[in-house]
C-alpha positions in Angstrom: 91.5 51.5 114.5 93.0 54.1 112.1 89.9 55.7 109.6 90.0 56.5 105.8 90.4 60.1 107.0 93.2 59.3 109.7 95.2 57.3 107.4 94.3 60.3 104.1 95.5 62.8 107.0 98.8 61.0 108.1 99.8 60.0 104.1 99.2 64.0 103.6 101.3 64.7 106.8 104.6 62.3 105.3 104.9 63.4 102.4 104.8 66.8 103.3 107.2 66.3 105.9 109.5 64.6 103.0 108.9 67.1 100.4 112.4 68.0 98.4 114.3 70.8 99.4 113.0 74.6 97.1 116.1 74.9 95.0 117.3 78.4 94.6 115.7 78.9 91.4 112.2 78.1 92.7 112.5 80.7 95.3 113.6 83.3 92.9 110.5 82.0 90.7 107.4 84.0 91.9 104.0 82.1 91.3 101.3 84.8 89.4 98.5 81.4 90.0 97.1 81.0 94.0 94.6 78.8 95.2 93.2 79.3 98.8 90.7 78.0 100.9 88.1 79.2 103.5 85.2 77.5 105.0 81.0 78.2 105.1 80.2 81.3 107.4 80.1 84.9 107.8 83.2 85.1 109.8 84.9 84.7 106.1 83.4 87.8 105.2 86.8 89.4 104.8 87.7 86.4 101.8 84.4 87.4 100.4 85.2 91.2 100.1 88.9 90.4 99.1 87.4 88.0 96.1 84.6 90.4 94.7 87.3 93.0 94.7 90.5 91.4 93.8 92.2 92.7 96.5 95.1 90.1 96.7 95.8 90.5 92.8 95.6 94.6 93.4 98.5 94.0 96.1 100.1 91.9 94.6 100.9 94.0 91.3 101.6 96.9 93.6 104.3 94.6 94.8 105.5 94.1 91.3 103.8 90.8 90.8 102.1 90.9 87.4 98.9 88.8 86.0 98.1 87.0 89.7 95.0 85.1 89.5 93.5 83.5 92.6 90.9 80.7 92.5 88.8 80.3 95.9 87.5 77.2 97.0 84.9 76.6 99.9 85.2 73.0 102.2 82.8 72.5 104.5 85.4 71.0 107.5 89.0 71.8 108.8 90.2 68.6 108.4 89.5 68.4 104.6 91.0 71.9 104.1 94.0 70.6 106.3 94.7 67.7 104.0 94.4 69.8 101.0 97.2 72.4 102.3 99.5 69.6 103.4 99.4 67.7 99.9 99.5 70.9 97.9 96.2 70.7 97.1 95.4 74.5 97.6 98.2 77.1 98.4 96.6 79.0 101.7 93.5 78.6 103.9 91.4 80.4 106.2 90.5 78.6 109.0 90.6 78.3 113.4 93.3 78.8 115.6 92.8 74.9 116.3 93.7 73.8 113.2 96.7 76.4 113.2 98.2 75.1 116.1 98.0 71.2 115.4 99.3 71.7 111.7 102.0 74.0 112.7 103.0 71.2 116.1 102.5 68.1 113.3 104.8 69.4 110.5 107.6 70.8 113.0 106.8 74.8 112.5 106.0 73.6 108.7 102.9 75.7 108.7 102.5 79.1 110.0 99.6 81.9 109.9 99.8 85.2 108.1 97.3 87.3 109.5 94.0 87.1 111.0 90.6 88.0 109.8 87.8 87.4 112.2 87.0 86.9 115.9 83.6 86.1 116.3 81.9 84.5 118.9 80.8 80.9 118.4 77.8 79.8 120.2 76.6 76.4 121.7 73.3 76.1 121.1 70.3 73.2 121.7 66.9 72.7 121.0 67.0 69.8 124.3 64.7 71.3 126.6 66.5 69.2 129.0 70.2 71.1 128.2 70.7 74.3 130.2 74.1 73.9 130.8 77.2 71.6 129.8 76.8 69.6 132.8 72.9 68.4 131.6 75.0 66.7 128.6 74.4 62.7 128.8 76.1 60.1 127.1 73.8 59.5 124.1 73.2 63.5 123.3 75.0 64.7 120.7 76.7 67.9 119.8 77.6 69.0 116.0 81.4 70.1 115.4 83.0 71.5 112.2 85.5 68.3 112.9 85.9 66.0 115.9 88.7 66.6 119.1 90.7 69.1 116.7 88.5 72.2 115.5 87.7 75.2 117.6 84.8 74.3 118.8 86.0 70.8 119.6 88.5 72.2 121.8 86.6 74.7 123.2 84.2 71.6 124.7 87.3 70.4 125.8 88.1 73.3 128.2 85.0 74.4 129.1 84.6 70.9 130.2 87.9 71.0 132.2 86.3 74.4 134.1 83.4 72.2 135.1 84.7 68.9 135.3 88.1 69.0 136.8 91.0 69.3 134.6 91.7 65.7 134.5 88.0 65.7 132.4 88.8 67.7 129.5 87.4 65.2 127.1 84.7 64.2 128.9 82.9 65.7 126.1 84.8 64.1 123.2 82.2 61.3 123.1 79.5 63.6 122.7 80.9 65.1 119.5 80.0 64.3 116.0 81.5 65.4 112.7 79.0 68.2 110.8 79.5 71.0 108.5 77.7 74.2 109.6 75.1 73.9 107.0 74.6 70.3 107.8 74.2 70.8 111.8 71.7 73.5 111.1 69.6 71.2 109.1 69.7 68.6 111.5 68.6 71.1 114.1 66.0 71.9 112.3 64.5 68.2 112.2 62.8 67.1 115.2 63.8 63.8 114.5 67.4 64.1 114.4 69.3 62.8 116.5 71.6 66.0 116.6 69.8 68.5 119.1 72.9 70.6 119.4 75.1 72.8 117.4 78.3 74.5 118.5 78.0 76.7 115.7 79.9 79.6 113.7 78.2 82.8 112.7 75.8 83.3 110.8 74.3 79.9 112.2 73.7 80.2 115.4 71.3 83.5 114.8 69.7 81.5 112.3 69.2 78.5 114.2 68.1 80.4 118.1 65.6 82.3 115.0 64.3 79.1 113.3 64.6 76.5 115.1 61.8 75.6 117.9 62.9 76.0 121.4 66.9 76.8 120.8 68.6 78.3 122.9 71.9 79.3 124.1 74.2 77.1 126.4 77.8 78.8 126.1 79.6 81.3 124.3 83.3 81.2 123.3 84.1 84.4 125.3 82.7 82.8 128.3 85.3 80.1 127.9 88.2 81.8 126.5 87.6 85.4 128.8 88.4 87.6 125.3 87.9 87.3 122.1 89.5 84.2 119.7 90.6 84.2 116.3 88.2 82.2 114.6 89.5 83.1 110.7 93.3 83.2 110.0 95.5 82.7 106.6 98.0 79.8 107.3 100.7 78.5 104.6 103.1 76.1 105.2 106.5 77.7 105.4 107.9 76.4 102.4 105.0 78.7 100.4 106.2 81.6 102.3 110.1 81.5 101.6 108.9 80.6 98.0 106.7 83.6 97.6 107.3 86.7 99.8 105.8 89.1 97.8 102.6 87.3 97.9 102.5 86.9 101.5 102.9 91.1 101.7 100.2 91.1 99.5 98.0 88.6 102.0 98.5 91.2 104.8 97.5 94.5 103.2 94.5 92.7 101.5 93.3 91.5 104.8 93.9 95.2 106.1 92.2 96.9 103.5 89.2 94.1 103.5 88.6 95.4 107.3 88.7 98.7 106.6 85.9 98.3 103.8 83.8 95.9 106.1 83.7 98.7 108.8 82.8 101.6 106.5 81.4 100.0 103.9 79.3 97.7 105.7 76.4 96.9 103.9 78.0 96.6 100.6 80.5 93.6 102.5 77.3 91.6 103.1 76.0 91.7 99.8 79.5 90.7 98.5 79.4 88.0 101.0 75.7 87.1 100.0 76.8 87.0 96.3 79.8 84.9 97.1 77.9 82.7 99.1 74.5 82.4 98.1 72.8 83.6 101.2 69.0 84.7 100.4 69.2 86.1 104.3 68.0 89.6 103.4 70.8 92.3 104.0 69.3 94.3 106.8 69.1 90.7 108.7 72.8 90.4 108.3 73.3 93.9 108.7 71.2 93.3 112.5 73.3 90.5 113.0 76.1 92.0 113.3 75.4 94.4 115.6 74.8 91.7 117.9 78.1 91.8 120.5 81.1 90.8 118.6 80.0 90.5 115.7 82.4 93.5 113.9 86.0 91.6 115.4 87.7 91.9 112.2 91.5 92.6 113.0 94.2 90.7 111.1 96.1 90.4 114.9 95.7 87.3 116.5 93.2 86.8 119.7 93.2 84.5 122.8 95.6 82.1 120.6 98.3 81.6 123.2 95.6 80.3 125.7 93.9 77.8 123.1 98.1 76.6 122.9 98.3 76.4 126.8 95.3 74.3 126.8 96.7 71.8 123.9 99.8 71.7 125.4 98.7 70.7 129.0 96.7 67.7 128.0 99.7 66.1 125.7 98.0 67.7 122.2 100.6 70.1 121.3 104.1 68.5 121.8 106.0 71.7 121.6 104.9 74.9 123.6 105.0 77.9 122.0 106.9 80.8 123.6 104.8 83.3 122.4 102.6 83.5 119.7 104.8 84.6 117.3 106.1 81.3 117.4 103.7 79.7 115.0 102.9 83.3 113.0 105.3 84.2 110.4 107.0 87.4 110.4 105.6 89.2 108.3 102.9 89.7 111.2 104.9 90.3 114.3 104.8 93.8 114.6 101.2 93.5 115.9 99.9 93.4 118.9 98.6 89.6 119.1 97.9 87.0 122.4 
């Protein structure tokens, strides 16, 4: 049975997939307006810093590109943000390396990333007292993800799952997995009546949830199922975008570069610009004590642990093409660095 948001999500699919050809005088036709996309979190602290500076529209006149103005829009799942790329809805978003590799499989190398921006470590966490591990999971215990069998954390259930259950049980999980929004799942975990008792959560919510919420605690990590870290935050356009507007995607890389560089010496000035941004009334030195917690400063605009999320997809029928390297579903523009 196909669902409002299956058959949204295909219709978005065909008619990207049957868009008309860029004539030559569209690609010589730079845009100066850009509307991108991110999602709730501090792992987008890099989209925060580049929107309180202007730091795309700075690149972008260096490039020559006069009067740029970007408008940034916050979703609360993948999926919507998908959609929105595919029908032309936004220009650019910032989201997993999930995402990335379905949309760029689904529209035939259609969409591609530019650069990375975070790789954080997202945290399983439950207030069951009966859930110590992911084999304690039973059929009616539910577990919050961003968006059902295709974000991150969706796939990372799926191969942690196939490391304890036998590869042939990679979605023994699946069942278990209902469709939240960060801010949502944190609310529910807060409620001692919800039926949601677990949250495979994106930073800043996990710290605010193992803080907050009675008896939560820590099942899994990504690194523990991934063995490095994994891009959580990446810049993705669909192809036809990128040949249209070269300049801009230039201007995407160095902004993303120079948005690290702040964050790491400017620290405490990125989380109020992230605060500001996103309305966060966590105090700064609580951020600021976050993220010294372990890898909680992976800002590099290189992708990480990709190529084994794509192994994964591919093995269990998911991805129909295997990438030869990851540089297959990045554009060019970052393939001088050193990504996995």
């Amino acid at each position: 049975m196909h669902t409002r948001r299956s058959l949204m999500a295909g219709a978005a699919l065909a008619t990207f997939l049957a868009g008309p050809a860029l004539t030559q005088s569209a690609l010589a036709q730079q845009k100066t307006e850009f509307s991108i996309s991110r999602q709730l979190g501090i792992l987008y602290m890099p989209t925060h810093v580049m929107e309180k500076l202007k730091l795309f529209e700075k690149h972008a006149e260096k490039l020559g590109i006069k009067g740029v103005s970007v408008k940034w829009m916050s979703f609360s799942s993948s999926s919507a943000q998908q959609d929105a790329l595919l029908s032309g809805g936004v220009d650019m978003i910032n989201t997993g390396t999930g995402p990335l590799l379905l949309l760029w499989d689904r529209t035939k190398g259609g969409v591609k990333g530019v650069v990375a921006s975070s790789a954080q470590p997202l945290t399983l966490v439950s207030r069951d007292p009966r859930i110590k591990s992911l084999s304690d999971f039973g059929a009616g215990d539910k577990i919050a993800v961003p968006t059902v069998k295709v974000s991150t954390q969706a796939i990372l259930l799926q191969m942690a799952a196939a490391k304890l259950f036998g590869a042939a049980n990679y979605g023994k999980l699946d069942a278990n997995t209902v469709q939240m929004g960060h801010p949502d799942a944190f609310i529910a975990l807060k409620n001692p009546t919800h039926e949601v008792k677990s949250h495979f959560a994106a930073p800043p919510f996990q710290f605010y949830e193992l803080k907050q919420v009675e008896g939560a605690h820590v099942i899994l990590n990504s690194p523990d199922i991934i063995g490095s870290p994994l891009s959580q935050g990446q810049f993705m356009v669909t192809t036809k975008f990128a040949d249209a507007n070269p300049l801009f995607i230039k201007a995407v890389r160095a902004a993303a570069e120079e948005a690290k560089a702040f964050i790491e010496s400017n620290t405490r000035e990125a989380v109020e610009m992230y605060r500001a941004v996103t309305g966060d009334k966590t105090e700064t030195d609580a951020i600021l004590a976050l993220l010294k917690e372990p890898g909680m400063m992976e800002w590099n605009t290189f992708p990480q642990g990709t190529m084994k999320f794509a192994s994964h997809l591919n093995t269990i029928g998911t991805l129909k093409t295997k990438p030869g390297s990851w540089k297959d579903y990045y554009l060019p523009i970052a393939h001088d660095m050193p990504g996995s």
